[in-house]
C-alpha positions in Angstrom: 162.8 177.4 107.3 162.2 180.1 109.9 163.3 180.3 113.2 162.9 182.1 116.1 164.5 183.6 119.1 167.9 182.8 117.5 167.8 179.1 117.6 169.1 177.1 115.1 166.5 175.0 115.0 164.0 175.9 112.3 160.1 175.0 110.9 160.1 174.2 107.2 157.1 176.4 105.5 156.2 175.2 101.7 155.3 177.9 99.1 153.5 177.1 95.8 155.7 179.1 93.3 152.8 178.9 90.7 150.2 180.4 92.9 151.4 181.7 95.4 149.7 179.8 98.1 151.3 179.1 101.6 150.7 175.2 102.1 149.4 174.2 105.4 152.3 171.9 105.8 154.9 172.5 108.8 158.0 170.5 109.6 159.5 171.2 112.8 163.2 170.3 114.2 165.1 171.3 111.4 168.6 172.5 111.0 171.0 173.3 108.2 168.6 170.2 106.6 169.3 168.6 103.5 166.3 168.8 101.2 165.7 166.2 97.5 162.3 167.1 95.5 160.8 164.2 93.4 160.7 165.3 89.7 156.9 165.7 89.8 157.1 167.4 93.1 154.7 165.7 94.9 157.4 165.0 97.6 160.7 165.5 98.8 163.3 163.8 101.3 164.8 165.7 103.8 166.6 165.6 107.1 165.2 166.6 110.8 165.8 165.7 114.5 163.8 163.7 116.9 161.0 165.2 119.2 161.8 165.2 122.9 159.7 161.9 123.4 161.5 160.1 120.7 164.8 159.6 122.1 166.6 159.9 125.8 166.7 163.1 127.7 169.9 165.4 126.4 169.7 163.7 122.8 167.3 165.8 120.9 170.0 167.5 119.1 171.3 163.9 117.9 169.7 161.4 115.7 169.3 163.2 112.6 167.6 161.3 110.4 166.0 161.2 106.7 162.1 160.9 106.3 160.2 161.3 103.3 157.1 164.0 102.7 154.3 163.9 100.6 152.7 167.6 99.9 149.5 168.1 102.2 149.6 165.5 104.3 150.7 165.6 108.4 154.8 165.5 108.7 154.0 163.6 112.0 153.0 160.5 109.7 155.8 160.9 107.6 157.7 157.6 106.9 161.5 157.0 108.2 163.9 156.4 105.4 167.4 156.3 107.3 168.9 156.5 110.8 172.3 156.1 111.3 173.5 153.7 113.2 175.0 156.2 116.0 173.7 159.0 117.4 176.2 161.6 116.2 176.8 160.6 112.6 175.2 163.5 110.2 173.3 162.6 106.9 172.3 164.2 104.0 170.1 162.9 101.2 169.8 164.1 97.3 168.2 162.0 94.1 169.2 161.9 90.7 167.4 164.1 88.2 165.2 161.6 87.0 164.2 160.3 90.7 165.6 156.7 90.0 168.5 157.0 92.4 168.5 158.1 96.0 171.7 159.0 97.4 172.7 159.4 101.2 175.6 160.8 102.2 176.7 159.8 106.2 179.3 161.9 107.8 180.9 159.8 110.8 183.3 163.0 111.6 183.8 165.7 109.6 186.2 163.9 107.4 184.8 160.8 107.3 181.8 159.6 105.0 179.5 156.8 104.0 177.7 156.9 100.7 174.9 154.6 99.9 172.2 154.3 97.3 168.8 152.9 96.7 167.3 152.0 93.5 163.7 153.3 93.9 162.5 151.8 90.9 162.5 148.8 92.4 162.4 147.5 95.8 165.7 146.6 96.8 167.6 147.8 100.1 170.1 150.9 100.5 173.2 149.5 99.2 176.9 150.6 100.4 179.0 152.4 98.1 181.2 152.8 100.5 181.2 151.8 104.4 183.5 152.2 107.6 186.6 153.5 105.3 188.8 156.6 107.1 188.3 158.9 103.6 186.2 161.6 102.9 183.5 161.1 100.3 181.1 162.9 98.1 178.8 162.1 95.2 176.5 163.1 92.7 174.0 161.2 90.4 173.7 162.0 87.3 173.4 160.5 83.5 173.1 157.2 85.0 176.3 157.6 86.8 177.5 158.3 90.2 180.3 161.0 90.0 182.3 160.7 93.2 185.0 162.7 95.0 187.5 161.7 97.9 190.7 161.5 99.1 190.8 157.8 99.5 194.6 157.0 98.9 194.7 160.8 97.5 195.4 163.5 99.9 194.6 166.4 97.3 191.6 164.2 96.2 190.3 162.8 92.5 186.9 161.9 91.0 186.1 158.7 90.1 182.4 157.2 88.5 180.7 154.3 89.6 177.5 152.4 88.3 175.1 152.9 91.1 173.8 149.4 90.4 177.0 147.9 90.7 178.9 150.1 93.0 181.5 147.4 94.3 185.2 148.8 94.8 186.6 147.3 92.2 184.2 148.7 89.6 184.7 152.4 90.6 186.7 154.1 87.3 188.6 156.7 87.8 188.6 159.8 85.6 190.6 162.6 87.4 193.6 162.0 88.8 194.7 163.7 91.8 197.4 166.7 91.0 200.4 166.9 93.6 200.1 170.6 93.5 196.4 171.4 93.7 193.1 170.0 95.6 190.2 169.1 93.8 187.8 171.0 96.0 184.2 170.1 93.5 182.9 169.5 90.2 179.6 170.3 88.8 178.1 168.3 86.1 176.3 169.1 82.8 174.7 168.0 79.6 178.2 166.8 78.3 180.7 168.7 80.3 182.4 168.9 84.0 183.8 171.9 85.9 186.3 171.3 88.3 187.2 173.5 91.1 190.8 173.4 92.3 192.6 175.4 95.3 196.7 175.8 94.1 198.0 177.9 96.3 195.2 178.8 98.6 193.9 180.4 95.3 191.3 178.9 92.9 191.4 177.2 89.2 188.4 176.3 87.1 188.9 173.5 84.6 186.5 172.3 81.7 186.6 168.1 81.1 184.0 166.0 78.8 182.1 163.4 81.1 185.4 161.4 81.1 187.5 164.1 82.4 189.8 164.6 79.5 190.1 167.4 77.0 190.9 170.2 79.8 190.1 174.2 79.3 191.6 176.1 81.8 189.0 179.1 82.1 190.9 182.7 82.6 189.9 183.7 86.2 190.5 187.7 86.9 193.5 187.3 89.7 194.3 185.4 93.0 190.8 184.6 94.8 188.6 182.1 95.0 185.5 180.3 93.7 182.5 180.6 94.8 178.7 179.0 93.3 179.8 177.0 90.8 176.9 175.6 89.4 175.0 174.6 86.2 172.3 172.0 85.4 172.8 168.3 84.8 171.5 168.3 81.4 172.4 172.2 80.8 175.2 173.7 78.0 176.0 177.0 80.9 178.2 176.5 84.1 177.7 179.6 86.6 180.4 180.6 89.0 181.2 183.2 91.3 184.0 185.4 92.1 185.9 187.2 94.8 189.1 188.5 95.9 190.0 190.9 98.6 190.2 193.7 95.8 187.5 192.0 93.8 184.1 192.4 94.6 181.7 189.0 94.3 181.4 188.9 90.7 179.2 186.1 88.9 180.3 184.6 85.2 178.4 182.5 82.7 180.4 180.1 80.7 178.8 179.2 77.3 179.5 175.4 77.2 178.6 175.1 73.7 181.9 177.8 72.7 183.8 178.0 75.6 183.2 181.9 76.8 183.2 183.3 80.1 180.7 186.6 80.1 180.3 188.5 83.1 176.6 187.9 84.6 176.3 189.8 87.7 178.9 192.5 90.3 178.0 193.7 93.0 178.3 197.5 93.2 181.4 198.5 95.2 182.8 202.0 94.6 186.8 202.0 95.2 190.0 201.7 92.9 191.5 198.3 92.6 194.8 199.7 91.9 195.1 201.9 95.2 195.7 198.1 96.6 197.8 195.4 96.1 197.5 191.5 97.2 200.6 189.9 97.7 201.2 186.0 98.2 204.6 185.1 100.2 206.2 181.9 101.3 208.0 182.1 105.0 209.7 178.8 107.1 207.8 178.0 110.2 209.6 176.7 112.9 210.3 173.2 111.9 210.9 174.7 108.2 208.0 174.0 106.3 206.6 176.7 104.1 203.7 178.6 105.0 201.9 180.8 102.4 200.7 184.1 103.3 198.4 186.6 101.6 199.0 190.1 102.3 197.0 193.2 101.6 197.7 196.8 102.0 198.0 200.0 100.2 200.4 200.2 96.9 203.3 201.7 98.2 203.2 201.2 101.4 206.4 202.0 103.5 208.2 199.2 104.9 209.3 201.7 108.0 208.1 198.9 111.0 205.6 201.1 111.7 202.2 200.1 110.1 199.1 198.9 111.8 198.5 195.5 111.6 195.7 192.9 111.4 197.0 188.7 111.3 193.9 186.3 111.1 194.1 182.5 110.2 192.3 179.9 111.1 194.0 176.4 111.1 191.5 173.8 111.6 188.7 171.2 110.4 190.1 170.8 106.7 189.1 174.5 106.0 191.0 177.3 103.8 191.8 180.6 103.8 191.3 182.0 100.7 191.0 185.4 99.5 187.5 187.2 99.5 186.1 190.6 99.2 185.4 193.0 102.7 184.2 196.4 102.8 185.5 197.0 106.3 188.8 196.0 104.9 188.5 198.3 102.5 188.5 200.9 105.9 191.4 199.2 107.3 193.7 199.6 104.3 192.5 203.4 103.9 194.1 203.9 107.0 197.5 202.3 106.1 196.4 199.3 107.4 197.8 195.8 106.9 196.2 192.8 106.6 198.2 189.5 106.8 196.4 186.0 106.3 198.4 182.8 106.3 197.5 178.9 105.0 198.7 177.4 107.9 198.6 173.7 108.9 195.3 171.9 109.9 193.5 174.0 107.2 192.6 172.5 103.9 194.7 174.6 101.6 197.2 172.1 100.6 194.9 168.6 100.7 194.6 166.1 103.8 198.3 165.7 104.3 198.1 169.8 105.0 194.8 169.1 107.3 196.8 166.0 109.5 200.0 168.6 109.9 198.3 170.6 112.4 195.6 168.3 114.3 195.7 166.3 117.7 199.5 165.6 118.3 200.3 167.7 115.5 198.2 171.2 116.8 201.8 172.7 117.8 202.3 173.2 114.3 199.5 175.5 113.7 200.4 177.5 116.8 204.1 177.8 115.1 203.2 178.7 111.9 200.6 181.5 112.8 203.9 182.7 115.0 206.0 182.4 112.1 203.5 185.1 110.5 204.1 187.4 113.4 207.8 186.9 113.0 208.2 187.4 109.3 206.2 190.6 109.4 208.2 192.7 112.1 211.5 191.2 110.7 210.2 192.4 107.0 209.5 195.7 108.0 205.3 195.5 107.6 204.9 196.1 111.5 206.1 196.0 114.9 204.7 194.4 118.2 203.2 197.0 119.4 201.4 197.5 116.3 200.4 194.1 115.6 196.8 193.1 116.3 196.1 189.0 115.9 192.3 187.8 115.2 190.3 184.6 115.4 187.1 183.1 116.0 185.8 179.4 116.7 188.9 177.3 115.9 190.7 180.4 115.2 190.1 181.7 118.9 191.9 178.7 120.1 194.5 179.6 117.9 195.1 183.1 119.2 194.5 181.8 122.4 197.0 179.7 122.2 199.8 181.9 120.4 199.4 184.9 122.9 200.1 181.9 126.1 203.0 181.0 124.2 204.4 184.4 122.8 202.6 187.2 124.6 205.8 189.5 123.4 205.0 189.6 119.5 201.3 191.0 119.8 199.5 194.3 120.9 196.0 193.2 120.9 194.0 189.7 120.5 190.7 190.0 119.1 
């Protein structure tokens, strides 16, 4: 898609990979679209928004909806698949590998879905996985099967697999369990194997199941950090993922499915010493005594004298986590005897949907306390001082240091 003038709105351009040739189609209103090919591709689905005549004035950035394209012909006869029932609600569309089973994917908020299939080798209706239930839900098609993620009655989630042409609740199997300690954050299927992704700890785990989700490798990963690209074909014996940590460039691994061995793939190039740094994870009480986790990174040997310059960040908001990841402008920061502080705080998704619900609506106080409780633990620990403590934040996170400087303008230097 290309855009210009710095919308987000986009026209989808096709390119024959085998010749090179620019098609002539053009597909205009999209945005962060989700996109399924047939297996012969000769079409795709995909997601767009209306035109201004097709809906009331002030709506054209609602009423996303799925159509389906067939190569060289006009978009503006392409046929409607799905609309949602409201305006706001958000799908996304994807097929199984062999095209027999589409798959949409309805976000009511941002942690609530509907899943629904359609068997297209027939010529039945879209048919509810499931409808109107306040869980999050993902899936994925593939050997026949629908994998499928949530938290339904799971706050750090689990996987379960359904028949897609019987995909009544009382059918669905599950095959991972949630753990009380760690989310399930993704899987990724292949030919006879599943990767899991977990966050323990605001840091990530990659596990190794058969289709059933027993037998469990843990694979080695190179220190606290986090996941990143895990991916691998359906019928594939490689899983790819990605690496990163504050003092770990982005690093890419291939996993031989057939032995079990992690190989480095890709790095890319960043000239500094690892060891000049350390990353720290500490636990601190926030106000009403919870634990908060907290990553800190700074020189080795850095003197606790209250007197180093300090950068706190978080976030806090929307079921998203804070986990480590690589920066060269950190890498300034910490040459200059910089610190940088990040906590897991409440409303986040480090620590599963009970983590997320501890610091929205009513609950939003406890974000603001535990970001504080950051602030707190670092002067009385020695790292810094107020007058040398600088607190960042953007989007969600600018409410949150917003919100802290109102309450406790004393504790902080600068806002950013």
């Amino acid at each position: 898609g290309l855009s210009e003038n710095g919308s987000e709105e986009s026209v989808l351009h096709l390119l024959d990979l085998n010749t090179g040739e620019h098609l002539a189609d053009r597909i205009p209103r999209m945005r962060a679209a989700a996109l399924a090919w047939l297996p012969d591709g000769s079409a795709f689905y995909y997601t767009r928004y209306p035109s201004q005549d097709e809906v009331p004035e002030g709506e054209q950035h609602y009423h996303r909806a799925i159509y389906l394209h067939r190569l060289r012909t006009d978009p503006a006869d392409d046929p409607l698949i799905y609309r949602p029932a409201e305006k706001e609600y958000w799908p996304g569309v994807s097929l199984s590998p062999d095209g027999r089973w589409l798959l949409i994917e309805v976000a009511r908020t941002f942690d609530q879905t509907d899943l629904y299939v359609q068997d297209l080798a027939g010529t039945g209706p879209l048919v509810p996985v499931v409808e109107n239930i306040s869980a999050s839900f993902e899936g994925k098609i593939a050997h026949g099967r629908l994998f499928m993620r949530t938290n339904l009655d799971a706050p750090t989630y689990r996987l379960f697999v359904v028949d897609p042409a019987r995909p009544d609740r009382n059918r669905w199997r599950e095959i991972v369990a949630p753990m009380e300690s760690a989310v399930l954050e993704g899987f990724a299927v292949t030919k006879d194997r599943l990767g899991l992704t977990y966050l323990e700890r605001a840091s990530s785990r990659l596990l190794i199941t058969d289709l059933e989700g027993r037998h469990q490798q843990e694979i080695a990963l190179p220190a606290l950090g986090s996941l990143f690209g895990v991916g691998a074909e359906w019928d594939g014996e490689e899983l790819f993922y990605g690496f990163s940590s504050y003092t770990v460039q982005p690093t890419v691994y291939r996993i031989d499915l057939t032995t079990g061995a992690s190989t480095l793939w890709r790095r890319v190039e960043a000239d500094f010493d690892s060891t000049r740094y350390e990353v720290r994870q500490i636990s601190y009480p926030s106000r009403d005594g919870t634990l908060i986790s907290m990553f800190l990174v700074h020189r080795t040997g850095l003197p606790l004298d209250g007197n180093n310059p300090t950068y706190l960040t978080g976030y806090g908001g929307f079921n998203i986590s804070m986990t480590p990841s690589f920066s060269r402008s950190l890498l300034l920061w910490l040459e200059h005897n910089g610190v940088v502080a990040i906590p897991n705080i409440r409303g986040g998704g480090e620590y599963g949907e009970g983590w997320h619900q501890g610091g929205i609506l009513a609950k939003k106080q406890n974000s603001f306390d535990d970001f504080i409780g950051a602030a707190e633990w670092l002067i009385a620990r020695g790292y810094t001082n107020p007058s040398r403590l600088a607190i960042a934040g953007g989007s969600n996170g600018g409410l949150l240091v917003g919100a802290v400087l109102t309450q406790r303008p004393e504790l902080f230097r600068a806002v950013l």
